[in-house]
NUPAZA-851253 format. One record per residue (C-alpha): x, z negated, y negated. Coordinates in pm, whole numbers, plus 50000, padded with zeros to 5 digits. Each point is the difference from the previous one (the first is absolute). Layout:
<nufis>
NUFI     xx     zz     yy
NUFI      X      Z      Y
...
</nufis>
This chain:
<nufis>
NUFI     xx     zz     yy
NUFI  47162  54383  50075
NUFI  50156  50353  50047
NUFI  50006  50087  50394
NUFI  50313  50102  50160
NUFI  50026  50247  50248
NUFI  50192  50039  50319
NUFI  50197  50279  49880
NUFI  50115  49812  49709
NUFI  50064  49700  50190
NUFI  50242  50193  50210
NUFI  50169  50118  49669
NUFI  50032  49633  49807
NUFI  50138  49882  50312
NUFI  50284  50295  50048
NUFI  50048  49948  49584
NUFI  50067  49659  50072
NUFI  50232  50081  50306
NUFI  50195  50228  49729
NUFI  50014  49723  49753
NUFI  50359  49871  49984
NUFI  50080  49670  50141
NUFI  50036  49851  49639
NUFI  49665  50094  49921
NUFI  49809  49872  50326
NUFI  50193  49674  49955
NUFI  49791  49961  49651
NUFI  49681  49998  50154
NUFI  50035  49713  50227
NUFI  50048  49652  49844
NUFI  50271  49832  50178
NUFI  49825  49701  50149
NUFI  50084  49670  49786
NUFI  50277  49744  50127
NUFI  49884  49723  50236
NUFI  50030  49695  49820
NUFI  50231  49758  50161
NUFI  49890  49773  50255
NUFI  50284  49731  49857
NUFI  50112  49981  49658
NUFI  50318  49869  49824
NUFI  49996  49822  49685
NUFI  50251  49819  49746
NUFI  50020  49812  49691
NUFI  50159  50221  49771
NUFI  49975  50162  49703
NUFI  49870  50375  50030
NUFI  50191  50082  49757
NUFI  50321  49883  50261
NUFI  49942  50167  50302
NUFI  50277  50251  50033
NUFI  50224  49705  50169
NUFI  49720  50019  50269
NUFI  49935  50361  50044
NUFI  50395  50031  50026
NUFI  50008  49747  50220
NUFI  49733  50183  50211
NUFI  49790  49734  49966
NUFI  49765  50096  49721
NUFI  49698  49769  49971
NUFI  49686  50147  50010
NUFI  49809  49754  49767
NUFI  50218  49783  49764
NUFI  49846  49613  49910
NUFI  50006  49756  49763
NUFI  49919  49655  49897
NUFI  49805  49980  49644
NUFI  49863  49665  49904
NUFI  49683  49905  49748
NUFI  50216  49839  49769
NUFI  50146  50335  49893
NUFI  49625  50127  49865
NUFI  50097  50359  50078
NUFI  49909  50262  50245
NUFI  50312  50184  50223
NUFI  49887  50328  49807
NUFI  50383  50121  49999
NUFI  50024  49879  50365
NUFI  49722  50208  50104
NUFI  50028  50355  49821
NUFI  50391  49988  50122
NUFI  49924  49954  50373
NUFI  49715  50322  49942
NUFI  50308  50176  49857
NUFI  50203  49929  50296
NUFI  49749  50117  50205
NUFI  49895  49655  50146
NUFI  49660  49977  50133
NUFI  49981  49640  50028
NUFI  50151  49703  49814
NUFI  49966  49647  50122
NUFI  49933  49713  49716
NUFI  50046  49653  50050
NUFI  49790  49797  49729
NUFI  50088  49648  49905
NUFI  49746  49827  49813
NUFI  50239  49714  49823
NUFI  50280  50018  49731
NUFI  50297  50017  50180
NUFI  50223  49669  50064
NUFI  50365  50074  50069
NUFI  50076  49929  50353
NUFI  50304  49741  49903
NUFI  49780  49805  49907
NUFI  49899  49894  50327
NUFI  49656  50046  50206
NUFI  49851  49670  49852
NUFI  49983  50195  49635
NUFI  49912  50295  50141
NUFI  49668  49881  50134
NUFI  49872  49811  49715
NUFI  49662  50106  49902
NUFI  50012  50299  49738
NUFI  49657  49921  49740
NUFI  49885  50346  49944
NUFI  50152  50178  50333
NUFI  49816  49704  50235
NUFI  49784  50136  50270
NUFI  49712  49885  49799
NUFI  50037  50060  49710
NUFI  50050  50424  50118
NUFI  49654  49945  50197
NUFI  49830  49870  49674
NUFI  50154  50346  49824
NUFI  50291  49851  49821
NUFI  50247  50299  50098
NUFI  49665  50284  50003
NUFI  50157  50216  49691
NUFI  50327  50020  50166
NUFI  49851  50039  50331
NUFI  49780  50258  49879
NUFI  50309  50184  49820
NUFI  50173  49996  50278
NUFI  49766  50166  50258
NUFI  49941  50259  49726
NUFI  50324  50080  50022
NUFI  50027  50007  50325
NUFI  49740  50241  50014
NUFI  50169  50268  49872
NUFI  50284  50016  50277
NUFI  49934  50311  50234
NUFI  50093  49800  50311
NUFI  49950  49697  50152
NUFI  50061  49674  49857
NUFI  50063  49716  50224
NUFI  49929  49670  49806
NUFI  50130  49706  50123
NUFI  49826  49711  49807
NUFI  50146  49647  50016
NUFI  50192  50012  50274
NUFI  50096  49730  50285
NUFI  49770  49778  49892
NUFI  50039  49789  50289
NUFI  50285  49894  49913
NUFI  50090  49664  49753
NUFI  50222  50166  49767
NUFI  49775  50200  49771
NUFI  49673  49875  49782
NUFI  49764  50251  50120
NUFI  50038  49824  50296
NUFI  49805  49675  49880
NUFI  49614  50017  50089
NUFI  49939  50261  50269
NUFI  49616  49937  49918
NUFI  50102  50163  49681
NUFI  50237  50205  50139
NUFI  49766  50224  50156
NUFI  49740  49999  49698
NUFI  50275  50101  49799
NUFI  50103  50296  50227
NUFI  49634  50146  50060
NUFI  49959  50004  49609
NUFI  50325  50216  49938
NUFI  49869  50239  50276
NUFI  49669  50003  49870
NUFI  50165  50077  49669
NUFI  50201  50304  50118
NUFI  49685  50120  50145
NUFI  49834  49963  49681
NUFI  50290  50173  49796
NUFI  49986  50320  50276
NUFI  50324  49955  50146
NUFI  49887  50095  50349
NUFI  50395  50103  50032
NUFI  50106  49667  50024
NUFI  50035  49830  50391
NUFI  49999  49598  49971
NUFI  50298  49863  50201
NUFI  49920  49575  50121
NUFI  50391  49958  50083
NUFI  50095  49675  50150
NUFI  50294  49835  50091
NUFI  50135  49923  50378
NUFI  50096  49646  49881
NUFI  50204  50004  50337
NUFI  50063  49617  49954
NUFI  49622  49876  50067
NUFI  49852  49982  50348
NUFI  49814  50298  50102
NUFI  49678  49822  49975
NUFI  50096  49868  49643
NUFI  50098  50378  49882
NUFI  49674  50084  50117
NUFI  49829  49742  49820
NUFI  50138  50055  49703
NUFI  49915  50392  49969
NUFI  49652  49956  50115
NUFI  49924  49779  49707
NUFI  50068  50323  49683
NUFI  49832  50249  50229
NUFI  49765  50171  49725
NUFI  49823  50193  50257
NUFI  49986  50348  50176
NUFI  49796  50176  49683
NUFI  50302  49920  49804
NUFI  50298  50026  50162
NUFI  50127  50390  50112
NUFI  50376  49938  50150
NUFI  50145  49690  50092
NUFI  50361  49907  49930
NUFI  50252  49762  50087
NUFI  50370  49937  49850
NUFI  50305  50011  50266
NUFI  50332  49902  49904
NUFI  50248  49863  50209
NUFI  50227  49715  49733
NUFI  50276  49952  50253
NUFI  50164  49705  50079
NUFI  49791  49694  50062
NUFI  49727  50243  49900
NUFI  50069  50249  50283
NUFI  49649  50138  50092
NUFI  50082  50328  50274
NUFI  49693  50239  50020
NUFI  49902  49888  50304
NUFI  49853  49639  49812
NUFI  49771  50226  49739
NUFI  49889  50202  50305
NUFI  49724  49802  50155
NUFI  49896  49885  49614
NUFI  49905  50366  49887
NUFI  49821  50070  50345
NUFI  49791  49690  49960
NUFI  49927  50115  49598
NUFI  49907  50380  50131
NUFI  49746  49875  50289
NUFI  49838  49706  49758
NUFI  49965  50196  49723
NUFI  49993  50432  50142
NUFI  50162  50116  49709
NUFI  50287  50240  49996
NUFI  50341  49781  49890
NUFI  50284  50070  49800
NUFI  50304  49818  49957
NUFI  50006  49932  49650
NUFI  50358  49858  49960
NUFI  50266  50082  50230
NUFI  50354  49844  50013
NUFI  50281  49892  50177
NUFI  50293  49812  49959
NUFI  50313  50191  49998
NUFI  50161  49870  50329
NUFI  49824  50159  50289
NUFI  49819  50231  49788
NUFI  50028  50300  50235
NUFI  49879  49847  50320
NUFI  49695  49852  49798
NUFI  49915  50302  49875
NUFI  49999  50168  50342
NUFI  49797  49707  50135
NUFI  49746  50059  49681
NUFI  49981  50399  50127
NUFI  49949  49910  50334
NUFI  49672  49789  49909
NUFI  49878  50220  49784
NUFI  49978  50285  50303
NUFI  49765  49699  50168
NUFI  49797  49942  49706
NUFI  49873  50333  49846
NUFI  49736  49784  49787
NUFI  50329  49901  49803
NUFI  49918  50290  49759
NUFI  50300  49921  49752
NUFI  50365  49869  49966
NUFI  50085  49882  49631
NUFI  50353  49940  49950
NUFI  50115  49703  49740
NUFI  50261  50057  49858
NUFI  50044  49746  49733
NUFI  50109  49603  50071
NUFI  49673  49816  50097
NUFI  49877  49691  49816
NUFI  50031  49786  50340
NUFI  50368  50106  49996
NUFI  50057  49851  49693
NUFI  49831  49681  50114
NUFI  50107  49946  50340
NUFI  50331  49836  50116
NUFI  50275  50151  50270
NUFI  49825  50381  50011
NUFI  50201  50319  50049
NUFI  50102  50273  49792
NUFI  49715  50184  49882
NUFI  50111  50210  49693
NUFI  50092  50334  50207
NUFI  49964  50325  49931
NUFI  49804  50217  50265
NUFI  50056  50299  49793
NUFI  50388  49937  50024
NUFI  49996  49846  50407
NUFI  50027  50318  50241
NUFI  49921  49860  50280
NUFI  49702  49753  49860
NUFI  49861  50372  49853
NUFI  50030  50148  50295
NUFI  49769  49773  50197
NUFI  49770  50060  49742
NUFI  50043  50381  49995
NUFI  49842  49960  50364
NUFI  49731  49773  49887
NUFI  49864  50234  49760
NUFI  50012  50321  50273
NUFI  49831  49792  50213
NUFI  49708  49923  49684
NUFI  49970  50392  50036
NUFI  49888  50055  50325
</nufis>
């Protein structure tokens, strides 16, 4: 290595004093942007998002619901939320064909041969699966899967046989291991089931719990129905502390809604808990009418537009600068 001498030290250092501000600007990297501590999510399209960035509410991940049935990877989903700059996506992966909700909850949890929780543990499903983490793969962000979700619940057929339950789940993750998709972060997303006993609620989550190896986030839905279904934030409150301390995972809330009456004041009651709870790493907003809604009697008006509701947006302006600090 070529030595440097004091006088010429003296002279690079009054060249670079003489370099113009420009040019002394180019040597220093500017130092990357802190990830947010918070993030805000919806279920939309990427290739609809001006309504949210106008809105000021631009999400920054988009999600989705794809189910087996379909046989086809969310290719176009994917390489649209990388052009949009998107570094994460959040998938929510339904291993049935799906039943229309009028149809009522009875139909809707029939056993699916093919789809069962069994029959994807035996490696029915393992060319999709395969295909699909693959795909996956090739996203330059993160992907947030959220596999067969609120299975403690009595309205979908994943939800029959938590022995198989969980033997279905490790082999998916052991798949996506297999397939290289070290991207992907495996969401176990629950639901609040607000009208069981505490103790019951409990009891039926423990039961799917597939174990810490192969779980990364947790996740658990929170809408508010309305009417006889009114549930304020303060009843999903002490549910998500007690899933954080069993489990130590960082949470986020995978479906997020509220009936149109009162929407404001629950959303400022949602931003006020999240400021308690910074393991709530994400807010996913659900836009679209719920199955349940469909299904249950006497519930408010859910089909609102946040995009198009200044005052619901601008609660939800602050929730995202509060994600940032």
């Amino acid at each position: 290595m070529r030595r440097v001498t004091r006088p010429a030290l003296i002279l690079l250092a009054f060249g670079a004093m003489l370099l113009p501000a420009a040019a002394q600007a180019q040597t220093t990297a500017p130092p990357p942007a802190a990830a947010p501590a918070r993030t805000f999510g919806a279920y939309v399209d990427p290739w609809n998002l001006a309504p949210w960035r106008q809105a000021g509410i631009g999400p920054q991940y988009v999600a989705r619901f794809e189910a087996f049935s379909r046989g086809a990877t969310v290719h176009a989903f994917i390489r649209e939320a990388e052009a949009q700059g998107l570094g994460s996506v959040l998938v929510s992966w339904e291993p049935w064909r799906p039943v229309p909700p009028e149809l009522g909850v009875e139909a809707q949890f029939a056993s699916q041969a093919g789809y069962r929780n069994v029959d994807i543990a035996a490696g029915a499903q393992d060319d999709y699966i395969l295909a699909f983490a693959r795909d996956l793969a090739t996203y330059p962000g993160t992907v947030y899967l959220r596999y067969a979700h609120e299975m403690n619940g009595t309205w979908y057929p994943w939800s029959r046989d938590p022995i198989a339950y969980r033997r279905a789940w490790r082999h998916v993750v052991r798949l996506f291991e297999s397939a290289g998709a070290h991207n992907v972060r495996f969401v176990w997303s629950v639901n609040p089931s607000l009208f069981l006993p505490a103790k019951d609620w409990l009891r039926s989550v423990r039961v799917y719990w597939p174990g810490r190896r192969y779980v990364d986030v947790l996740g658990s839905t929170m809408i508010n129905f309305g009417g006889k279904k009114a549930y304020p934030v303060k009843r999903f409150e002490p549910r998500l502390s007690r899933l954080h301390k069993l489990y130590r995972r960082p949470l986020m809330l995978t479906e997020v809604k509220t009936a149109r009456a009162g929407r404001v004041r629950r959303l400022r009651d949602l931003r006020a808990m999240l400021r308690r709870r910074s393991w709530i790493r994400s807010v996913t907003w659900f836009q679209s009418q719920s199955r349940a809604a469909v299904q249950l009697d006497d519930v408010g008006a859910g089909s609102w537009d946040l995009t198009r509701d200044a005052a619901a947006a601008r609660v939800v302006r602050g929730i995202i600068r509060d994600g940032r600090r």
